[in-house]
N, C-alpha and C positions, 0 to 999 in steps of 0.2 A: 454892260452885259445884262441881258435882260434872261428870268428863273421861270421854271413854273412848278409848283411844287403841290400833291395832292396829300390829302388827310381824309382817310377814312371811319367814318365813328356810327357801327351801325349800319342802318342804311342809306347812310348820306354820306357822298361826297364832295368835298371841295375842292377847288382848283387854286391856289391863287397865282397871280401874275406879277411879277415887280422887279423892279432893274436894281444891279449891285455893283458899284463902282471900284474898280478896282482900289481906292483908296480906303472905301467900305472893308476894304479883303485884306489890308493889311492888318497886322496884330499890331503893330504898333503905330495906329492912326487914331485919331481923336475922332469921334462920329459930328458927325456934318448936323448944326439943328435945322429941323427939317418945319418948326411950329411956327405961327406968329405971332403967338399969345399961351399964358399956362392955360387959359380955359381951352385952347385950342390943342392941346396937350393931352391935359386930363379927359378929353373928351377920344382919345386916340387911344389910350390907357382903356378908359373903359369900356369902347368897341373891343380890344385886346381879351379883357377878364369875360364878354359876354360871349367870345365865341368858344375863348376853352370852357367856359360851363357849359353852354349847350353841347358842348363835344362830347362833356363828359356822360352828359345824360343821355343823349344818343346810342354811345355804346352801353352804357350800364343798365340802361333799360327796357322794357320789351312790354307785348300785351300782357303779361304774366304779372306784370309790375302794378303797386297800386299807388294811387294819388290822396291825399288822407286831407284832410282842414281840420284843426282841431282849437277848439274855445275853450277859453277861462268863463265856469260859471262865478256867481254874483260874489260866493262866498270866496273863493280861490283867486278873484281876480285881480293882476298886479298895473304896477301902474309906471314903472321902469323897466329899459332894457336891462338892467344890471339883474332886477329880481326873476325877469324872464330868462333868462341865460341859465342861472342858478338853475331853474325847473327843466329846464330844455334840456342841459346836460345831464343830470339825475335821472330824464326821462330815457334818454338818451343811451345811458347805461345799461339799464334796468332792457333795454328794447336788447342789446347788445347781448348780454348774461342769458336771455333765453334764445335768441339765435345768436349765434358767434358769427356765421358765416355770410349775414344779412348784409345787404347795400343798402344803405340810409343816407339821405339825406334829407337835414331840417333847415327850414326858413323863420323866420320872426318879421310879424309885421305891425301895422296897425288898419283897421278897418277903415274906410274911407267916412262911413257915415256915422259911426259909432267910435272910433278912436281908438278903439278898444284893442289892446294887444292877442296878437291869435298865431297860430305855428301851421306852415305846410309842411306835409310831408313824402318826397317820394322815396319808396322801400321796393325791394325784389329778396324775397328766403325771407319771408315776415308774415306770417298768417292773418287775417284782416281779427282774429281772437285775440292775440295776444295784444294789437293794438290799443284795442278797444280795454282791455283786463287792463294796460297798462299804462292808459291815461286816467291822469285819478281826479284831474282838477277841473273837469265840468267835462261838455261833450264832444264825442267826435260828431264832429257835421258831416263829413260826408268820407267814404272809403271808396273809389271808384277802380274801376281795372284801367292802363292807359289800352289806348286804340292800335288796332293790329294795322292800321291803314290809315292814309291820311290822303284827302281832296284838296290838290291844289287849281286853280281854275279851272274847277271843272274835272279834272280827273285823277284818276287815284291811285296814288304810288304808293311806297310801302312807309315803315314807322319815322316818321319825321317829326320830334317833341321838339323842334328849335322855339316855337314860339309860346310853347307851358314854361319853356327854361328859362326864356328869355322875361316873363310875368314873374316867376319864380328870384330870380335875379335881381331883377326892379323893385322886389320889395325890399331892400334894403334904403335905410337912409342915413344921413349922419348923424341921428340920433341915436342908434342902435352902438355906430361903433364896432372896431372891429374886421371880422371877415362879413363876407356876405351870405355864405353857406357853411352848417356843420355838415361833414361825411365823412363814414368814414376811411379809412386806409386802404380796402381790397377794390377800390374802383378801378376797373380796367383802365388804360390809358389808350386812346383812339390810336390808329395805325398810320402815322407821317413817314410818306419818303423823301430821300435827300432830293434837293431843288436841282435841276435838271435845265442846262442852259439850251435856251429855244431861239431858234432863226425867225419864223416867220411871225406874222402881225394879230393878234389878236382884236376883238371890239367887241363892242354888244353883240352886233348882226353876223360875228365872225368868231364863236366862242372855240375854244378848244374842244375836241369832240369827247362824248362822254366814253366813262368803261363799259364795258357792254353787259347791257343791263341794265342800264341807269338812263334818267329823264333830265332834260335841264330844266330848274324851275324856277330860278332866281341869277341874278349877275347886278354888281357894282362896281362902278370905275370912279376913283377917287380923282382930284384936279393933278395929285402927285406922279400919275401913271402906276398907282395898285388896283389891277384886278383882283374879283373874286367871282367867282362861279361855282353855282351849289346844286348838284346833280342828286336825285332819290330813286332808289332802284326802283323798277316801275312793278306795278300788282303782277304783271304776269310770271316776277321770276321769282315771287316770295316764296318762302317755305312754306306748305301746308304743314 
C-alpha cells in the first residue's frame, strides 16, 4: 500500500510518498531491515533529525526573528565543548529570566579557519539589547532580522529557513557531544496529517499537486521508492 502524508511548518510544505506493507501494519511484526551498511543507516537517521529541525525552525520563525553569531574574546576564550556548554547554558538562562516567553535556539561550533569555538543563535520575543547586555564573553558579530521572502531559481516565494537550519544543524560534530541544538520548550510543533492511502502513480514529472497557494521547488525519490516534495507558499499569498 502505497501513503502520502503532508507536514506543514510555516510556509512550507511537504509531501511525502512511501509504501507500507501490511506486515509493516501489524503490532506485532518485527520491522524488515531496510540498510545495507550502519553507515547506510546513520546516514538515514541523519536526513531524519535534519528535517525535523528545519521543520522546526520553519514554524518558529519569521522575518521578526533574529539570527545572532556570537565570539569568545581573547580573554574569555575556551578551548572545549564541555567549558562551552557550561557558558552556553548560563547564557542561556540569563537570556530566559529576562524574556520567559522567548524561542531560542543555540548552536556550538568551531570556525573553520580559526578553530575557534563560537555560538549561533536564532531567537523570536528577544530584543536585539538584551542580546548584546547579555553576552559578556567577547562579541556579538552579527545580529541580523531573518528574510520575509526567499528566491528560489529565480523566483520568490515566501519564508523558507531550510537551508540557515540545515548550516545550523551541520555544525555539530562528534567532538561537541550530545544534542545538536539547545531550545527551548515552547517551540511550536509543525502541522502533520494522518498518511492518506493514494491509487495513482506519482514521479518527478508527475508530482502530487500542491495546496493552493503553494509553489513546488524541490522533490527527491530515494532507490527505496520514498518520495518527497517541498512546496513554498508563493509571494503573492503572503501576509502583508
Amino acid at each position: 500500500m502505497r501513503v502520502k502524508r503532508r507536514t506543514f511548518s510555516g510556509d512550507v510544505c511537504e509531501q511525502e510518498i512511501y509504501g507500507v506493507s501490511e506486515r509493516a501494519r501489524s503490532p506485532s511484526s518485527k520491522p524488515k531491515l531496510r540498510f545495507q551498511s550502519e553507515e547506510e543507516r546513520q546516514q538515514h537517521r541523519l536526513g531524519i533529525s535534519r528535517r525535523k529541525h528545519a521543520r522546526l525552525v520553519n514554524e518558529n520563525f519569521d522575518e521578526k526573528s533574529l539570527y545572532s553569531t556570537l565570539t569568545f574574546s581573547d580573554d574569555y576564550e575556551v578551548h572545549t565543548f564541555s567549558e562551552a556548554r557550561r557558558i552556553r547554558d548560563n547564557f542561556f538562562r540569563r537570556l530566559r529570566y529576562h524574556c520567559p516567553n522567548a524561542k531560542i535556539a543555540i548552536y556550538m561550533g568551531r570556525g573553520k579557519s580559526t578553530h575557534r569555538i563560537h555560538f549561533h543563535m536564532l531567537s523570536a520575543g528577544l530584543p536585539e539589547s538584551i542580546i548584546i547586555q547579555q553576552w559578556l564573553y567577547g562579541t556579538v558579530l552579527r545580529i541580523v532580522s531573518l528574510r520575509k521572502q526567499t528566491k528560489i531559481d529565480g523566483v520568490t516565494v515566501g519564508r523558507d529557513y531550510t537551508g540557515l537550519a540545515n548550516y545550523l544543524h551541520d555544525h555539530w560534530t562528534p567532538e561537541q557531544g550530545g544534542h545538536r541544538w539547545k531550545m527551548t520548550k515552547n517551540m511550536r510543533q509543525p502541522m502533520r496529517e494522518e498518511p492518506k492511502e493514494i491509487k495513482r502513480s506519482y514521479s518527478e514529472d508527475k508530482p502530487p499537486l500542491p495546496p493552493k497557494g503553494y509553489k513546488l521547488v524541490e522533490c527527491k525519490i530515494t532507490r527505496y521508492g520514498y518520495m518527497w516534495f517541498k512546496y513554498v507558499k508563493e509571494a503573492s499569498r503572503l501576509n502583508c
